[in-house]
C-alpha positions in Angstrom: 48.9 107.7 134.2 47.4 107.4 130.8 49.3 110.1 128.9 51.4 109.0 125.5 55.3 108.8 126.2 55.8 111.9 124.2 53.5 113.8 126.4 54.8 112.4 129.8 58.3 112.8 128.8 57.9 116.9 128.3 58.3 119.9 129.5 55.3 122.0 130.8 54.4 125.2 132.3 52.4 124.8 135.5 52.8 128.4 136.9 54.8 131.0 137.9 57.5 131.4 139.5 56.4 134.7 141.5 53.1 132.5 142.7 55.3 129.9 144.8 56.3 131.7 148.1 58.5 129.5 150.8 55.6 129.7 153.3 52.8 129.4 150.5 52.9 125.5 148.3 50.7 125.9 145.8 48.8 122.9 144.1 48.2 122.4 140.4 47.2 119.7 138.1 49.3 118.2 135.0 47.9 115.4 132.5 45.5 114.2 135.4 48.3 114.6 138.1 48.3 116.7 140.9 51.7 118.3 142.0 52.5 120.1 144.9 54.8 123.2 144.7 57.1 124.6 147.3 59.6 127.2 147.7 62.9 126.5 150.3 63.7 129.8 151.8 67.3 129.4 149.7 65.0 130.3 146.4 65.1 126.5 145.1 61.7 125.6 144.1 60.1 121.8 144.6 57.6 119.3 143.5 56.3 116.7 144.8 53.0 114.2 143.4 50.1 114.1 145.6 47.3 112.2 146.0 43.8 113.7 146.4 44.0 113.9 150.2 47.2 116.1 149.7 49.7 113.0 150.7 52.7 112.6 148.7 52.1 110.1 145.8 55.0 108.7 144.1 58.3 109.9 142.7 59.1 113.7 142.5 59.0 114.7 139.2 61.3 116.7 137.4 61.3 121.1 137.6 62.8 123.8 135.7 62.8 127.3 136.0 63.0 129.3 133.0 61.6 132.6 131.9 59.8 133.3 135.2 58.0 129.9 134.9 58.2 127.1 136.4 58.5 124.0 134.1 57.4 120.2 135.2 58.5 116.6 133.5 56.0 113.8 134.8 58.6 111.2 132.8 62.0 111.3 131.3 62.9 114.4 129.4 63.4 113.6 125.8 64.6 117.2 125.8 65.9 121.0 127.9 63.4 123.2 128.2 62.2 125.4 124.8 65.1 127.6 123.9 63.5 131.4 123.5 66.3 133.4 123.4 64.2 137.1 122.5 64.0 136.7 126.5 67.4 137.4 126.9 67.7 139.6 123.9 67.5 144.0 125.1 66.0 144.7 121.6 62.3 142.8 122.9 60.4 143.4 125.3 59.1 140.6 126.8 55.9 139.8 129.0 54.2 137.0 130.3 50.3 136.5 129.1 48.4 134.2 131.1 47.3 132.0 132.7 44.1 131.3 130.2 42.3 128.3 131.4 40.3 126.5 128.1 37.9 123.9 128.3 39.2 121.9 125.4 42.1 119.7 124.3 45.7 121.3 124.7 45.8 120.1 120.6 43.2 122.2 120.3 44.4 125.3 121.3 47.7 125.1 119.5 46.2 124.1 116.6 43.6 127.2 116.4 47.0 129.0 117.1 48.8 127.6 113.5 45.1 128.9 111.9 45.1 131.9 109.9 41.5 131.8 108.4 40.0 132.4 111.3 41.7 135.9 111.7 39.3 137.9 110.0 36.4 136.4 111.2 37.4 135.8 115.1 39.7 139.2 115.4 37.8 141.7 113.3 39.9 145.3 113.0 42.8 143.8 114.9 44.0 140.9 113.2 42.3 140.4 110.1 39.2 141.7 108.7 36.3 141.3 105.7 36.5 141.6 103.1 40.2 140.3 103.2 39.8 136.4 104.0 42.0 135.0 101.4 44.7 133.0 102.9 47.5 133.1 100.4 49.5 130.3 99.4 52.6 129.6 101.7 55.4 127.0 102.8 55.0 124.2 104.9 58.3 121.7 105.6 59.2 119.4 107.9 61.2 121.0 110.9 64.5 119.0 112.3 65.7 116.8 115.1 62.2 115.6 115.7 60.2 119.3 115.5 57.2 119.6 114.2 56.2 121.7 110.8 57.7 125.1 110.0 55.6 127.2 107.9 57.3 130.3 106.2 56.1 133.1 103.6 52.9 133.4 105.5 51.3 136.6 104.0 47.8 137.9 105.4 46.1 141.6 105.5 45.6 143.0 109.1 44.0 146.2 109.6 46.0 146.9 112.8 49.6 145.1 112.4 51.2 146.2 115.7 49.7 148.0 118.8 48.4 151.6 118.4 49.5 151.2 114.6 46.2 152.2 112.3 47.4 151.8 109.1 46.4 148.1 107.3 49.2 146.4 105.4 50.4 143.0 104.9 52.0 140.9 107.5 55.0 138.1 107.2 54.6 135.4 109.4 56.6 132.3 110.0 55.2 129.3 112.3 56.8 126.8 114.1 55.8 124.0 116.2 58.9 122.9 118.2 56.8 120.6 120.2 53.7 119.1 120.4 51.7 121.5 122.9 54.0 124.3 122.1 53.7 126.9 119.0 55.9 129.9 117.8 54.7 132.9 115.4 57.6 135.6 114.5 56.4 138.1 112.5 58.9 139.5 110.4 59.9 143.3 110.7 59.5 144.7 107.6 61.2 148.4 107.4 64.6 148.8 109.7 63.8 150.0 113.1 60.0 148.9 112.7 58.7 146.8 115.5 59.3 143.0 115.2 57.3 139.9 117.3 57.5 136.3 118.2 54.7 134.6 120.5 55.4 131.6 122.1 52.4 129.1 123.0 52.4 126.7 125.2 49.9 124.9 126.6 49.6 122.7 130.1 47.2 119.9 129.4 45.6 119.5 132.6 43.6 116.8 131.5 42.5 115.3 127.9 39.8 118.0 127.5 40.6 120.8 130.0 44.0 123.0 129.2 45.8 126.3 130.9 47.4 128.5 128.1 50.9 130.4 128.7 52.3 132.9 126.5 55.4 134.8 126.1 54.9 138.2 123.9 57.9 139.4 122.5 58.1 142.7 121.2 61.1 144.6 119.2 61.9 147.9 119.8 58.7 147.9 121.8 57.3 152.1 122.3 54.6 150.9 124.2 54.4 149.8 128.1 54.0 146.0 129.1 50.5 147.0 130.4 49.5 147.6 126.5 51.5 144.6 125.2 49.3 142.2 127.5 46.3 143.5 127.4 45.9 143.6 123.3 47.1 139.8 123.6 45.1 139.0 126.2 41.6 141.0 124.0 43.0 138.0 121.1 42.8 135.2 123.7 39.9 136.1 125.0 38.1 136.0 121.2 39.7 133.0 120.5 38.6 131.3 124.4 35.2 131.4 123.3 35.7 129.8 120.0 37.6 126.4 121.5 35.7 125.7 123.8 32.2 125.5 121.9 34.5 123.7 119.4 33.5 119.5 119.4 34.9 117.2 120.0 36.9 118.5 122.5 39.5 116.5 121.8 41.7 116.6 118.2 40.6 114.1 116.0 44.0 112.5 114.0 42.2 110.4 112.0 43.2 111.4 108.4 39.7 111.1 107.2 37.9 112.3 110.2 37.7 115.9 109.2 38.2 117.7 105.3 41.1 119.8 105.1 41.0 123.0 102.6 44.2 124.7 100.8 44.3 127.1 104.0 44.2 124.2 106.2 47.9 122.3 105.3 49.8 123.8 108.6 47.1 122.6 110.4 47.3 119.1 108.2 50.9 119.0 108.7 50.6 119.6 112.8 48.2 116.5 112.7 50.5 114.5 110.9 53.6 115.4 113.1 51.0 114.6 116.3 50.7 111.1 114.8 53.9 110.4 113.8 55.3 111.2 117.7 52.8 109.2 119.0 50.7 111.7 120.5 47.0 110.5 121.8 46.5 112.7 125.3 44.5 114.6 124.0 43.0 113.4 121.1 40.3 112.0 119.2 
Protein backbone atom coordinates (compact mmCIF):
# COMPACT_ATOMS: atom_id res chain seq x y z
CA UNK A 1 0.00 0.00 0.00
CA UNK A 2 1.63 3.19 -1.04
CA UNK A 3 -1.01 5.72 -0.06
CA UNK A 4 0.08 8.77 2.50
CA UNK A 5 -1.34 8.11 6.21
CA UNK A 6 -3.80 10.88 5.71
CA UNK A 7 -5.15 9.20 2.75
CA UNK A 8 -5.23 5.60 4.16
CA UNK A 9 -6.56 6.71 7.44
CA UNK A 10 -10.02 8.20 5.66
CA UNK A 11 -13.20 7.83 4.89
CA UNK A 12 -14.31 7.03 1.30
CA UNK A 13 -17.22 6.37 -0.81
CA UNK A 14 -16.91 3.10 -2.76
CA UNK A 15 -20.64 2.72 -3.72
CA UNK A 16 -24.02 2.39 -2.88
CA UNK A 17 -25.67 1.03 -0.53
CA UNK A 18 -28.72 -0.13 -2.94
CA UNK A 19 -25.90 -1.86 -5.29
CA UNK A 20 -24.84 -4.54 -2.54
CA UNK A 21 -27.62 -7.24 -2.41
CA UNK A 22 -27.03 -10.43 0.15
CA UNK A 23 -26.83 -12.84 -2.78
CA UNK A 24 -24.84 -10.27 -5.06
CA UNK A 25 -20.81 -9.14 -3.48
CA UNK A 26 -19.84 -6.56 -5.53
CA UNK A 27 -16.08 -5.78 -6.07
CA UNK A 28 -14.45 -2.35 -6.19
CA UNK A 29 -11.09 -0.74 -6.02
CA UNK A 30 -9.75 1.85 -3.29
CA UNK A 31 -6.11 3.55 -3.45
CA UNK A 32 -4.89 0.47 -5.53
CA UNK A 33 -6.95 -2.05 -3.28
CA UNK A 34 -9.52 -4.24 -4.15
CA UNK A 35 -12.36 -4.83 -1.67
CA UNK A 36 -15.01 -7.17 -1.75
CA UNK A 37 -18.59 -6.10 -0.63
CA UNK A 38 -21.26 -8.31 0.82
CA UNK A 39 -24.56 -7.93 2.24
CA UNK A 40 -25.78 -10.56 5.43
CA UNK A 41 -29.44 -11.24 4.88
CA UNK A 42 -29.82 -9.17 8.51
CA UNK A 43 -28.96 -5.81 6.29
CA UNK A 44 -25.29 -5.51 7.84
CA UNK A 45 -23.02 -4.83 5.01
CA UNK A 46 -19.18 -6.28 4.86
CA UNK A 47 -15.79 -5.90 3.43
CA UNK A 48 -13.24 -7.89 3.04
CA UNK A 49 -9.53 -7.18 0.86
CA UNK A 50 -8.94 -9.38 -1.95
CA UNK A 51 -6.27 -10.32 -3.91
CA UNK A 52 -6.49 -10.36 -7.75
CA UNK A 53 -7.73 -14.00 -7.89
CA UNK A 54 -10.65 -12.95 -5.64
CA UNK A 55 -9.03 -14.60 -2.33
CA UNK A 56 -9.26 -12.70 0.82
CA UNK A 57 -6.06 -10.57 1.28
CA UNK A 58 -5.44 -9.24 4.67
CA UNK A 59 -7.31 -7.48 7.40
CA UNK A 60 -10.98 -6.29 6.83
CA UNK A 61 -11.08 -2.86 6.66
CA UNK A 62 -13.25 -0.63 8.24
CA UNK A 63 -17.26 0.28 6.73
CA UNK A 64 -19.81 2.83 7.28
CA UNK A 65 -23.05 3.49 6.03
CA UNK A 66 -24.14 6.86 5.81
CA UNK A 67 -26.41 8.70 3.41
CA UNK A 68 -27.24 5.64 1.22
CA UNK A 69 -23.37 5.09 0.71
CA UNK A 70 -21.26 2.94 1.78
CA UNK A 71 -18.09 4.34 3.34
CA UNK A 72 -14.51 2.29 3.58
CA UNK A 73 -11.21 3.10 5.98
CA UNK A 74 -8.14 1.07 4.50
CA UNK A 75 -6.19 2.40 7.99
CA UNK A 76 -7.12 3.96 11.27
CA UNK A 77 -9.81 6.60 11.14
CA UNK A 78 -8.36 9.88 12.12
CA UNK A 79 -12.04 10.77 12.04
CA UNK A 80 -16.46 9.73 11.76
CA UNK A 81 -17.66 10.02 8.56
CA UNK A 82 -18.38 13.85 6.94
CA UNK A 83 -21.21 15.25 8.97
CA UNK A 84 -23.97 16.63 6.15
CA UNK A 85 -26.76 17.27 8.15
CA UNK A 86 -29.07 19.00 4.96
CA UNK A 87 -29.66 14.98 4.64
CA UNK A 88 -31.56 14.85 7.49
CA UNK A 89 -32.97 18.30 7.24
CA UNK A 90 -37.16 18.27 5.39
CA UNK A 91 -36.39 21.85 4.11
CA UNK A 92 -33.68 20.01 1.17
CA UNK A 93 -34.18 17.84 -0.98
CA UNK A 94 -31.49 15.66 -1.32
CA UNK A 95 -30.22 13.29 -4.19
CA UNK A 96 -27.42 11.25 -4.91
CA UNK A 97 -25.24 12.18 -8.35
CA UNK A 98 -22.99 9.68 -9.41
CA UNK A 99 -20.93 7.56 -9.82
CA UNK A 100 -18.60 9.71 -12.43
CA UNK A 101 -15.50 7.74 -13.14
CA UNK A 102 -12.42 10.51 -14.17
CA UNK A 103 -9.22 9.61 -15.48
CA UNK A 104 -7.17 11.89 -13.34
CA UNK A 105 -6.00 12.45 -9.77
CA UNK A 106 -8.82 12.59 -7.01
CA UNK A 107 -6.74 16.28 -6.21
CA UNK A 108 -7.65 17.05 -9.29
CA UNK A 109 -11.17 16.84 -9.33
CA UNK A 110 -11.73 18.55 -6.11
CA UNK A 111 -9.56 21.13 -6.98
CA UNK A 112 -11.42 22.05 -10.48
CA UNK A 113 -14.44 21.87 -7.88
CA UNK A 114 -12.85 25.03 -5.52
CA UNK A 115 -12.33 26.85 -9.27
CA UNK A 116 -14.59 29.55 -10.16
CA UNK A 117 -12.82 30.90 -13.39
CA UNK A 118 -13.57 28.27 -15.25
CA UNK A 119 -17.46 28.72 -14.85
CA UNK A 120 -18.05 30.86 -17.67
CA UNK A 121 -15.95 29.24 -19.98
CA UNK A 122 -16.68 25.39 -19.09
CA UNK A 123 -20.61 25.97 -18.18
CA UNK A 124 -21.69 28.62 -20.70
CA UNK A 125 -25.58 29.81 -19.89
CA UNK A 126 -25.78 27.70 -16.81
CA UNK A 127 -23.12 28.56 -14.51
CA UNK A 128 -21.32 31.42 -15.79
CA UNK A 129 -21.11 33.06 -19.03
CA UNK A 130 -18.95 35.82 -21.35
CA UNK A 131 -18.67 38.39 -21.08
CA UNK A 132 -18.84 38.05 -17.21
CA UNK A 133 -15.31 36.27 -16.29
CA UNK A 134 -14.26 38.52 -13.51
CA UNK A 135 -13.73 36.62 -10.38
CA UNK A 136 -14.22 39.09 -7.67
CA UNK A 137 -12.15 39.36 -4.73
CA UNK A 138 -13.21 36.99 -1.73
CA UNK A 139 -12.12 35.39 1.71
CA UNK A 140 -9.98 32.59 2.15
CA UNK A 141 -9.00 31.35 6.03
CA UNK A 142 -7.77 28.61 7.50
CA UNK A 143 -10.69 26.09 8.62
CA UNK A 144 -10.38 24.33 12.26
CA UNK A 145 -9.49 21.09 13.98
CA UNK A 146 -7.35 20.14 11.09
CA UNK A 147 -9.89 21.24 7.89
CA UNK A 148 -8.83 22.52 5.12
CA UNK A 149 -9.55 26.34 3.64
CA UNK A 150 -12.93 27.99 3.98
CA UNK A 151 -13.66 30.48 1.45
CA UNK A 152 -16.58 32.99 2.05
CA UNK A 153 -18.05 36.16 0.13
CA UNK A 154 -17.69 34.34 -3.10
CA UNK A 155 -19.63 36.51 -5.60
CA UNK A 156 -19.89 35.44 -9.45
CA UNK A 157 -22.66 36.31 -12.28
CA UNK A 158 -24.55 33.14 -13.53
CA UNK A 159 -27.06 33.42 -16.19
CA UNK A 160 -29.16 30.48 -14.74
CA UNK A 161 -28.74 30.49 -10.74
CA UNK A 162 -31.08 27.64 -9.86
CA UNK A 163 -32.89 25.03 -12.11
CA UNK A 164 -35.66 26.30 -14.53
CA UNK A 165 -34.76 29.90 -13.14
CA UNK A 166 -33.90 32.38 -16.35
CA UNK A 167 -33.21 35.34 -14.85
CA UNK A 168 -29.12 36.14 -14.38
CA UNK A 169 -28.09 37.63 -11.10
CA UNK A 170 -25.23 37.29 -8.73
CA UNK A 171 -24.62 34.27 -6.71
CA UNK A 172 -23.08 33.89 -2.90
CA UNK A 173 -21.00 31.05 -2.46
CA UNK A 174 -19.09 29.72 0.44
CA UNK A 175 -16.43 26.70 0.04
CA UNK A 176 -15.17 24.39 2.21
CA UNK A 177 -12.78 21.61 2.12
CA UNK A 178 -13.34 19.52 5.28
CA UNK A 179 -11.02 16.93 3.95
CA UNK A 180 -8.64 16.35 1.49
CA UNK A 181 -10.68 14.47 -1.39
CA UNK A 182 -13.82 15.94 -0.13
CA UNK A 183 -15.33 19.60 -1.11
CA UNK A 184 -18.57 21.64 0.05
CA UNK A 185 -20.22 24.69 -1.89
CA UNK A 186 -23.46 26.20 -0.14
CA UNK A 187 -24.85 28.84 -1.92
CA UNK A 188 -26.51 31.28 0.05
CA UNK A 189 -30.33 31.88 -0.34
CA UNK A 190 -30.72 35.30 -1.01
CA UNK A 191 -34.64 36.45 -0.69
CA UNK A 192 -36.70 34.30 2.18
CA UNK A 193 -38.34 31.30 0.79
CA UNK A 194 -35.90 31.35 -2.40
CA UNK A 195 -34.23 28.15 -3.00
CA UNK A 196 -30.91 27.50 -1.10
CA UNK A 197 -27.92 24.65 -2.12
CA UNK A 198 -25.04 22.83 -0.69
CA UNK A 199 -22.99 20.16 -2.88
CA UNK A 200 -20.96 17.82 -1.35
CA UNK A 201 -17.81 16.28 -3.30
CA UNK A 202 -16.15 13.59 -2.67
CA UNK A 203 -13.98 11.75 -4.49
CA UNK A 204 -12.80 7.77 -4.26
CA UNK A 205 -9.23 7.65 -5.47
CA UNK A 206 -9.07 4.50 -7.12
CA UNK A 207 -5.58 4.85 -7.93
CA UNK A 208 -3.04 7.91 -8.21
CA UNK A 209 -4.43 8.92 -11.65
CA UNK A 210 -7.86 7.22 -11.99
CA UNK A 211 -10.80 8.63 -9.50
CA UNK A 212 -14.84 7.88 -9.10
CA UNK A 213 -16.70 11.14 -8.20
CA UNK A 214 -19.82 11.04 -5.55
CA UNK A 215 -22.07 13.84 -5.06
CA UNK A 216 -24.80 14.82 -2.80
CA UNK A 217 -27.14 17.75 -4.22
CA UNK A 218 -28.93 19.47 -1.75
CA UNK A 219 -31.64 21.60 -2.62
CA UNK A 220 -33.96 24.00 -0.30
CA UNK A 221 -37.36 24.31 -0.77
CA UNK A 222 -36.75 22.31 -3.88
CA UNK A 223 -40.15 22.88 -6.69
CA UNK A 224 -38.52 20.68 -8.97
CA UNK A 225 -38.45 16.56 -9.07
CA UNK A 226 -35.18 14.69 -8.13
CA UNK A 227 -35.12 13.60 -11.89
CA UNK A 228 -34.33 17.49 -12.68
CA UNK A 229 -32.06 18.02 -9.75
CA UNK A 230 -29.62 15.14 -11.08
CA UNK A 231 -29.75 15.61 -14.38
CA UNK A 232 -28.64 19.56 -14.46
CA UNK A 233 -25.73 18.33 -12.03
CA UNK A 234 -24.92 15.60 -13.85
CA UNK A 235 -25.01 18.18 -17.65
CA UNK A 236 -22.09 20.20 -15.09
CA UNK A 237 -20.12 17.03 -14.50
CA UNK A 238 -20.18 15.91 -17.63
CA UNK A 239 -18.54 19.51 -18.94
CA UNK A 240 -16.30 19.45 -16.36
CA UNK A 241 -15.23 15.24 -17.13
CA UNK A 242 -13.85 16.23 -20.24
CA UNK A 243 -11.77 19.08 -18.96
CA UNK A 244 -9.76 16.84 -16.13
CA UNK A 245 -9.00 14.35 -17.85
CA UNK A 246 -7.15 16.06 -20.85
CA UNK A 247 -5.77 18.07 -17.98
CA UNK A 248 -1.51 17.05 -17.43
CA UNK A 249 -0.13 15.86 -15.37
CA UNK A 250 -2.64 13.89 -14.10
CA UNK A 251 -1.59 14.07 -10.89
CA UNK A 252 -1.57 17.64 -8.69
CA UNK A 253 1.62 19.04 -8.63
CA UNK A 254 2.37 20.70 -4.72
CA UNK A 255 5.30 22.04 -5.59
CA UNK A 256 4.94 25.81 -4.70
CA UNK A 257 6.74 26.88 -7.82
CA UNK A 258 5.55 24.18 -10.12
CA UNK A 259 2.63 26.10 -11.51
CA UNK A 260 1.79 30.29 -11.35
CA UNK A 261 -1.12 31.04 -9.38
CA UNK A 262 -3.34 34.29 -10.40
CA UNK A 263 -5.54 36.48 -7.84
CA UNK A 264 -8.56 34.08 -8.80
CA UNK A 265 -6.42 31.22 -8.03
CA UNK A 266 -5.83 31.61 -3.86
CA UNK A 267 -8.58 28.87 -2.88
CA UNK A 268 -6.99 26.75 -5.11
CA UNK A 269 -3.42 27.97 -3.55
CA UNK A 270 -4.68 27.54 -0.19
CA UNK A 271 -6.15 23.80 -0.96
CA UNK A 272 -2.44 23.01 -2.09
CA UNK A 273 -0.97 24.32 0.83
CA UNK A 274 -3.49 22.46 3.23
CA UNK A 275 -2.57 19.08 0.90
CA UNK A 276 1.07 19.64 1.90
CA UNK A 277 0.76 20.55 5.28
CA UNK A 278 -1.38 16.92 6.01
CA UNK A 279 1.01 15.20 4.24
CA UNK A 280 -0.85 14.32 1.28
CA UNK A 281 1.13 12.65 -1.84
CA UNK A 282 -1.50 9.90 -3.32
CA UNK A 283 -2.14 11.56 -5.78
CA UNK A 284 0.11 14.00 -6.49
CA UNK A 285 2.79 15.44 -8.45
Amino acid sequence: MIADAETRNGWHVVARSIDVLPDRPLRVRLLEQDIELSKQASGQCDAVLVNSTGAAAGCSPKLRERYGLIWICLGDPNADVLPFPEFDDRRFTTVLCGPYGVATSALRVVENFLDMAHLPYVHTGILGQEPHTEVPEYKVARGANGEGPIATNCLFWQPSPSLGDKSSSYVNYTYRVPRPHTAILTKIADTPGSSGLTIMLTVQPVDQERSIAWILYSVQNATKPETHLRARQELVFMQDKGILENQLPKRLPLDAGAEVPIVCDRLSVAYRHYLRERGVTFGAG
